[in-house]
C-alpha positions as CSV (number, residue, x, y, z in Angstrom):
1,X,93.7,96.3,126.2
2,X,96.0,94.3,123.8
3,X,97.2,96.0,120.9
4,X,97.5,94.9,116.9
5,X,100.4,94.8,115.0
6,X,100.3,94.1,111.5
7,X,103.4,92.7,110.2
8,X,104.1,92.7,106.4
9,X,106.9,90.9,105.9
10,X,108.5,91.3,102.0
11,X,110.9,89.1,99.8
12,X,114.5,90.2,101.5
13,X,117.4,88.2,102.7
14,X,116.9,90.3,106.3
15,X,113.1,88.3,106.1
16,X,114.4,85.9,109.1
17,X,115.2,88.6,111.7
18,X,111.6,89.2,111.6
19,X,110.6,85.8,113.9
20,X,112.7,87.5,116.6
21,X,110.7,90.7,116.3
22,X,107.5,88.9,116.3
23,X,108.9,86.7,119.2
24,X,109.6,89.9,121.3
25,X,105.7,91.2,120.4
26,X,104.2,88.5,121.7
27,X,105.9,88.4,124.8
28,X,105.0,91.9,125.4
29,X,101.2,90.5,124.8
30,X,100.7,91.8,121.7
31,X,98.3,90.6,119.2
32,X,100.7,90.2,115.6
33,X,99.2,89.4,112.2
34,X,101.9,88.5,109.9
35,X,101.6,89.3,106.1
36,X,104.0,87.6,103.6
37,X,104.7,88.3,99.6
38,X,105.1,85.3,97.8
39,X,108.8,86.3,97.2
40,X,109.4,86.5,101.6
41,X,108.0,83.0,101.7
42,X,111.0,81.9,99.8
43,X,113.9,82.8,102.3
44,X,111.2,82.1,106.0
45,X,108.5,79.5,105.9
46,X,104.6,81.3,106.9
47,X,105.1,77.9,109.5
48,X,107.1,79.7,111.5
49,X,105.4,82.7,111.7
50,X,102.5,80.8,112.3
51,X,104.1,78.8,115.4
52,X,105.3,82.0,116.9
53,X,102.5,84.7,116.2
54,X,99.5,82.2,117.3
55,X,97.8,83.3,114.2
56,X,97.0,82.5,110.5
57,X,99.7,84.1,108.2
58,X,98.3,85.5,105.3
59,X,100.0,85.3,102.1
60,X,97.7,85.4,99.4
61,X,95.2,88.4,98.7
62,X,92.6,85.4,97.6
63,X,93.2,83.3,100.3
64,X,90.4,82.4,102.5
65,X,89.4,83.8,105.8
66,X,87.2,82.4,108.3
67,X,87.6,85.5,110.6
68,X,87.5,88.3,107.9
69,X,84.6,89.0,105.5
70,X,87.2,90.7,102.8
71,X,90.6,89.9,103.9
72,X,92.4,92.7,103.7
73,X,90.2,95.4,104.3
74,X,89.2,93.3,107.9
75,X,93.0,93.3,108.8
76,X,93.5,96.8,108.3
77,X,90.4,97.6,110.4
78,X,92.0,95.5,113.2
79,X,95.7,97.2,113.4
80,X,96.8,99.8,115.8
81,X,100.4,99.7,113.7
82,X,101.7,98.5,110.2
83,X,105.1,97.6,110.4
84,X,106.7,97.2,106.7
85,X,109.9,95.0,107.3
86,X,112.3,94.7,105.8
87,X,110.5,96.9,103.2
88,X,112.1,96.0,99.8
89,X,112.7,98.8,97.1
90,X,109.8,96.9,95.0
91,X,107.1,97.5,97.9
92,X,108.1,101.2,98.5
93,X,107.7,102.4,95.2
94,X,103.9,100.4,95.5
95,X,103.4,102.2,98.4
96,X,104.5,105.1,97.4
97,X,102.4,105.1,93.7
98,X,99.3,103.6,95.9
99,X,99.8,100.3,93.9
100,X,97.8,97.4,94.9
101,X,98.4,94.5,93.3
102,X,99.3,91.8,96.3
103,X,98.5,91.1,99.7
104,X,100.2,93.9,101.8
105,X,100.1,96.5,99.3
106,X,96.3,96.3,99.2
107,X,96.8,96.0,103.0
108,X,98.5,99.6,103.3
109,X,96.0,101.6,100.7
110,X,93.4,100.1,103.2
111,X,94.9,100.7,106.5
112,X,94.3,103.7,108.2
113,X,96.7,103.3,111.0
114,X,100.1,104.7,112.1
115,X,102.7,102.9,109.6
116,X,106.3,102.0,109.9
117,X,108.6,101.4,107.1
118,X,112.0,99.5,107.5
119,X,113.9,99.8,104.1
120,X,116.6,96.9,103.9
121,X,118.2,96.1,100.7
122,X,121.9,96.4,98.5
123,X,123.7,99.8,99.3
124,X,123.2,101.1,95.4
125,X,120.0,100.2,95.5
126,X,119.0,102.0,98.8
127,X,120.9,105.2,97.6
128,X,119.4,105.3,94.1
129,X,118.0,108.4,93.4
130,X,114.1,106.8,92.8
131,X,114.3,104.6,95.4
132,X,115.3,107.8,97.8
133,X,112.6,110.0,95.9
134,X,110.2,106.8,97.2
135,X,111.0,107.4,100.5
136,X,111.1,111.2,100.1
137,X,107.3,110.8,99.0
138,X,106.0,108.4,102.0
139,X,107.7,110.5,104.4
140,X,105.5,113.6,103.4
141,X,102.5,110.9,103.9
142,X,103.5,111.0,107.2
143,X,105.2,107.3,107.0
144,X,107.3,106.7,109.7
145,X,110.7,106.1,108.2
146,X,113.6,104.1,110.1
147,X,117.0,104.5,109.0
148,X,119.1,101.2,107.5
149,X,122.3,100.2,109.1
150,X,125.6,100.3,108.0
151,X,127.8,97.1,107.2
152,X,128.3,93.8,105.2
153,X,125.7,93.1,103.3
154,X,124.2,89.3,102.3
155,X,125.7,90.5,98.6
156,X,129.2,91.0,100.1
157,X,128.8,94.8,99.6
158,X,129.7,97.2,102.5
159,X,127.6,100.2,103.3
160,X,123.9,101.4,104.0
161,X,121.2,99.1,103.6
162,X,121.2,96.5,106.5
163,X,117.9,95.6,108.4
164,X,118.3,97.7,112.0
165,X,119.1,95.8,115.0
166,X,115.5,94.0,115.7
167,X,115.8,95.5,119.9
168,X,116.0,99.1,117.8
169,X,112.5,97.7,115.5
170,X,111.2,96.8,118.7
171,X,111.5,100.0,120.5
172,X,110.6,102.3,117.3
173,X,107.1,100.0,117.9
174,X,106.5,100.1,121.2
175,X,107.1,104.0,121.2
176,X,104.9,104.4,118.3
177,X,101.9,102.5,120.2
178,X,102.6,104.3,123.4
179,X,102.9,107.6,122.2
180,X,104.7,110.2,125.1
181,X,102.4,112.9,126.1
182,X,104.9,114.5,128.5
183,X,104.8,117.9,126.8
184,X,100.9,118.0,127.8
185,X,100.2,121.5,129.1
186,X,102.9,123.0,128.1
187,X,103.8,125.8,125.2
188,X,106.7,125.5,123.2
189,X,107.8,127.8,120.6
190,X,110.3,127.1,117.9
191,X,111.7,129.1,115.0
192,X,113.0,127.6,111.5
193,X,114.2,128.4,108.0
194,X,116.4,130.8,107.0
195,X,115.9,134.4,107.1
196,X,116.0,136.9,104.3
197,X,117.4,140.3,104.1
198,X,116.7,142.3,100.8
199,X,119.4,144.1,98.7
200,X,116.9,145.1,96.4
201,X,113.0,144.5,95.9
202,X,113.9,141.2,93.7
203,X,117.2,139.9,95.6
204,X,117.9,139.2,98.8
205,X,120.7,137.5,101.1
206,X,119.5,134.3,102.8
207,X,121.4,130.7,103.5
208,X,121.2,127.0,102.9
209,X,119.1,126.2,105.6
210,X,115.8,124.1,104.5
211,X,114.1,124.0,107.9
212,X,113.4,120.6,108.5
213,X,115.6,120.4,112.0
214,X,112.8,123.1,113.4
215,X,109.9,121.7,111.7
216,X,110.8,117.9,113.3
217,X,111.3,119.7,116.3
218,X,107.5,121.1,115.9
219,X,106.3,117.5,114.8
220,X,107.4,115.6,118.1
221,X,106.9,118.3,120.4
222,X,103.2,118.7,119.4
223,X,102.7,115.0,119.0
224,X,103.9,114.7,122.8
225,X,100.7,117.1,123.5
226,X,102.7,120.8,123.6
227,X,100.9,123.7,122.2
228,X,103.4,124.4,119.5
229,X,104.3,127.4,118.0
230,X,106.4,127.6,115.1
231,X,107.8,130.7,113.8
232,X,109.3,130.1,109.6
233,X,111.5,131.9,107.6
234,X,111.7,131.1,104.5
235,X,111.1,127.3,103.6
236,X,109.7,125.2,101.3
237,X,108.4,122.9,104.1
238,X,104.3,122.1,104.9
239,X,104.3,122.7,108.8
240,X,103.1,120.2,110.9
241,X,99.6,119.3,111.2
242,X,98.5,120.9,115.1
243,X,101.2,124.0,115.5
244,X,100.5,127.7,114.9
245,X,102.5,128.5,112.2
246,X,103.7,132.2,112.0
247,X,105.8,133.2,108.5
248,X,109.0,135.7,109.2
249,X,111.3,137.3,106.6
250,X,114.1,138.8,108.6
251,X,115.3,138.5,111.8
252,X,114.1,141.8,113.0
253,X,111.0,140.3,112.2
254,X,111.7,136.7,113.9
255,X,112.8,138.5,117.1
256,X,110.1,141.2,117.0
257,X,107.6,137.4,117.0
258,X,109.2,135.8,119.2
259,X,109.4,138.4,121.8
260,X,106.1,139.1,121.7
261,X,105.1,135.2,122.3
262,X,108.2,134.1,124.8
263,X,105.7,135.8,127.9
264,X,103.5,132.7,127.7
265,X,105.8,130.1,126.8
266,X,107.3,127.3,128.8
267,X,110.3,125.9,126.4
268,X,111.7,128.2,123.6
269,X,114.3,126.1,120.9
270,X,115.8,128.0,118.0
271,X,116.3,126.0,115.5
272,X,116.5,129.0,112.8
273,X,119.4,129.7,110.8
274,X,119.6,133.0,111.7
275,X,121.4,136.0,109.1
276,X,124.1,137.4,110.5
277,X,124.3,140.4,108.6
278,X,121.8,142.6,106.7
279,X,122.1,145.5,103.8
280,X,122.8,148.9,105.9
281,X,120.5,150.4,102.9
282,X,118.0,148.8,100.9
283,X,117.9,149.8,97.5
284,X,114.7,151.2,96.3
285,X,114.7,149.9,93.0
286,X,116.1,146.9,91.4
287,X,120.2,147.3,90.9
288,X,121.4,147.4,87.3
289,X,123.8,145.1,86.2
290,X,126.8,147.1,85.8
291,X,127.8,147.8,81.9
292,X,131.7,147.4,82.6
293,X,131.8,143.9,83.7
294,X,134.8,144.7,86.0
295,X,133.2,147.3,87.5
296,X,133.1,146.5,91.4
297,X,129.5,146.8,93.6
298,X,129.6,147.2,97.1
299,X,127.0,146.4,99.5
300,X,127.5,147.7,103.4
301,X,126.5,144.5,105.9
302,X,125.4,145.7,109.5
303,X,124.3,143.7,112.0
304,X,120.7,142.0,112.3
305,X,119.4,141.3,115.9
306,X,120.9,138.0,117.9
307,X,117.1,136.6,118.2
308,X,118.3,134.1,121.5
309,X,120.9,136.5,122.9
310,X,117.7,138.9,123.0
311,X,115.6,136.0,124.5
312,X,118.1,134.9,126.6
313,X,118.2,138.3,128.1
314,X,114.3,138.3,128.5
315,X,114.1,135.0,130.1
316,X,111.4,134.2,132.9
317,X,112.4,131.8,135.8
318,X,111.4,128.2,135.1
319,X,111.4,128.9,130.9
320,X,113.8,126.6,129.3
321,X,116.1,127.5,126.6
322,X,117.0,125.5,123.5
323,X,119.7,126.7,120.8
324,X,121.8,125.2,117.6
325,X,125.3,125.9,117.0
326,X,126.5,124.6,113.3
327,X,129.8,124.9,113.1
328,X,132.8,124.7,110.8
329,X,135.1,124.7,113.1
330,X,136.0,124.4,117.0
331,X,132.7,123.2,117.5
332,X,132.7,122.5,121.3
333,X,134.4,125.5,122.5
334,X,132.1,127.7,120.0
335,X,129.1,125.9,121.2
336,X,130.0,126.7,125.0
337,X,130.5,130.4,124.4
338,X,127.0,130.2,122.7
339,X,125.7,128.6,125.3
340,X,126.7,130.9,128.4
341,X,126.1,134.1,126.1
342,X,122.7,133.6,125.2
343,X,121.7,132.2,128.8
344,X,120.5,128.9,127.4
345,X,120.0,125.8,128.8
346,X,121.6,123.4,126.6
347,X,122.8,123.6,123.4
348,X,122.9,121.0,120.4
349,X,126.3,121.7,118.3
350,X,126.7,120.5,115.0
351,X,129.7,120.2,112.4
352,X,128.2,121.0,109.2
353,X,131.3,120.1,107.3
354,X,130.3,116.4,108.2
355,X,128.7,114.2,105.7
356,X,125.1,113.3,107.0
357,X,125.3,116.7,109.3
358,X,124.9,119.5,106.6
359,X,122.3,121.8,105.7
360,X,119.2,119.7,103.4
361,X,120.5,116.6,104.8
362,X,117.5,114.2,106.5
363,X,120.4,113.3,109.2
364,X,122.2,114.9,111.7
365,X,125.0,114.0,113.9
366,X,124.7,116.1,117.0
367,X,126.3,116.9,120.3
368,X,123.8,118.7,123.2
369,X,125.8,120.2,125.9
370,X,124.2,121.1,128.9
371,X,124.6,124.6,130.9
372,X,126.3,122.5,134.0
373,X,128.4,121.1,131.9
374,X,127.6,117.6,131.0
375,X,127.5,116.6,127.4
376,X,126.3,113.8,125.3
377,X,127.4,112.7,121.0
378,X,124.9,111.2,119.4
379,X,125.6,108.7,116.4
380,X,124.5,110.1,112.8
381,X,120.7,109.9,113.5
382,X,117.2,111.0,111.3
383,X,116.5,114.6,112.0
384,X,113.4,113.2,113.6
385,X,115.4,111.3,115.6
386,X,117.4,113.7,117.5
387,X,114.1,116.1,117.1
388,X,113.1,113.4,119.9
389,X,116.5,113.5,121.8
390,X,116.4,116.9,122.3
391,X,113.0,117.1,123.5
392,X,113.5,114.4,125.9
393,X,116.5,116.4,127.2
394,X,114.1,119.5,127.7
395,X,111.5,117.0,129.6
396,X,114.4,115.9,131.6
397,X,114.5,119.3,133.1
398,X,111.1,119.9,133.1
399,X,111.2,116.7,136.3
């Protein structure tokens, strides 16, 4: 059966590259309803949509319909997909604010399908803060989100902001109306956050980890049909919608979790950033500030548990191991001592001194190194991006 793809095309320079995209649709059979602003119309005629979609454009909310009782509530009914592109800053923040005051934006309040949102714009304007607090807020409406490219820009200006290559729109489409379902059957446990290790009852020694590798990790492996466990320190995050979500504070408690659940898992990925160290002695009540300001404290660090190294150790034949190595330094070498040592399969190394790679960061750029030795650098990618790399590696070894 064919599918719908509702196309809502908005009032950017990058509005042209769209009749290749719809050209591409159609000759994969699939059914495309083009939307237009008034403002798109001005740099692509509807005509041409028209001539190469086979169907009516639509460009006015008042417009009449001999197909569609109420106009835009009939053309949401009919999608499988809303594609946004090129998304202007103006129609994210409607979306975002559930404004409804044109065509597509009533379209989008009224859809209920998957939707896909292609930002393209000026560089300053893509990285203003309320433009990026926008896309912050569709993201957590589960909005998929694609990435601009870098380059010139119709203004002259140089950096983020470009319309993706229309083959990389085209593929983000077909993916998300053919969903993968190649984890079906199988368990897969993965841990996230940052652990905690008390000094006192009020303080405690954690890191800058936010957890969103491990929960995109969690998203796409439960939406490719795994039974997902996720196992949290300490994050601000909502987990995923579908995954058993376990809390831990430290990583005696992390390891003591996962150890109990590894038995009847398939794939195991830690994603956690892990403590290192913990106090050799709690303190009982809260520690005083001292009242000689150059008065020296000392806290004794021992050792907390290596949760993978302990995993790795416990591993069943056939289970597949996943680990991170962030790095500041010799980050191939590092990642290959991490790799043998914790008996894993492959290993995805990160610098986190690189801009787009750090902790809090909705990118990555990523390296996975596999146990016989072949390796593979990814370009600076969404998180949920190379959430989907590495779990195509791990179904890779599944075959």
């Amino acid at each position: 059966m064919s599918k719908t793809v509702g196309i809502g095309v908005t009032g950017g320079i990058a509005a042209y590259k769209i009749a290749e995209l719809v050209s591409k649709l159609k000759k994969d059979d699939i059914d495309v309803i083009v939307m237009m602003t008034q403002s798109a119309t001005k740099f692509i005629t509807p005509l041409t949509f028209k001539t190469l979609s086979d169907r009516e454009v639509i460009t006015d909310l008042w417009q009449e319909s001999h197909e569609w009782k109420v106009q835009h509530i009939g053309v949401a009914e009919q999608l499988d997909l809303l594609v946004i592109a090129p998304a202007t800053a103006n129609m994210i923040a409607k979306m975002a604010h559930g404004i409804a005051d044109d065509l597509i934006s009533t379209v989008v309040l009224a859809n209920t399908a998957p939707v896909l949102v292609v930002p393209a714009m000026n560089s300053n304007m893509y990285k203003n803060p309320v433009v990026q607090d926008n896309i912050v807020k569709l993201s957590r409406y589960a909005y998929e989100i694609m990435e601009p490219a870098d380059g010139v820009l119709a203004c002259g200006s140089i950096g983020p902001g470009r319309l993706p290559e229309v083959d990389a729109i085209y593929q983000k489409i077909m993916r998300m109306l053919n969903p993968k379902q190649d984890l079906r059957g199988k368990r897969l446990m993965v841990n996230a956050g940052t652990t905690c290790e008390d000094i006192d009852p009020v303080r405690f020694i954690a890191n800058r980890s936010t957890g969103k590798m491990g929960y995109v990790i969690a998203e796409e492996a439960v939406s490719r049909g795994a039974d997902v466990i996720l196992v949290s320190g300490r994050s601000s995050l909502t987990p995923p919608a579908g995954v058993e979500h376990i809390s831990a504070w430290g990583a005696e408690e992390m390891c003591e979790i996962m150890l109990k659940y590894q038995p009847a898992c398939d794939i195991i990925i830690g994603a956690a950033a892990v403590g290192d160290f913990k106090i050799a002695q709690v303190a009982e009540q809260k520690i005083k500030k001292m009242a000689n300001k150059s008065d020296t404290l000392m806290i004794e660090l021992v050792g907390t548990p290596d949760i993978l190294r302990t995993l790795g150790e416990a591993k069943k034949p056939g289970q597949i191991m996943v680990g991170f190595a962030a790095e500041t330094q010799d980050l191939i070498e590092n990642a290959k001592k991490k790799l043998e040592s914790k008996n894993l399969d492959f290993i995805v190394a990160n610098d986190v001194t690189q801009e787009g790679a750090g902790f809090a960061a909705d990118t990555n750029i990523v390296t996975i190194i596999h146990r016989k030795g072949e390796s593979r650098a990814f370009p600076k990618m969404t998180k949920k991006d190379v959430a989907a790399s590495i779990i195509d590696s791990v179904v890779d070894l599944l075959n």
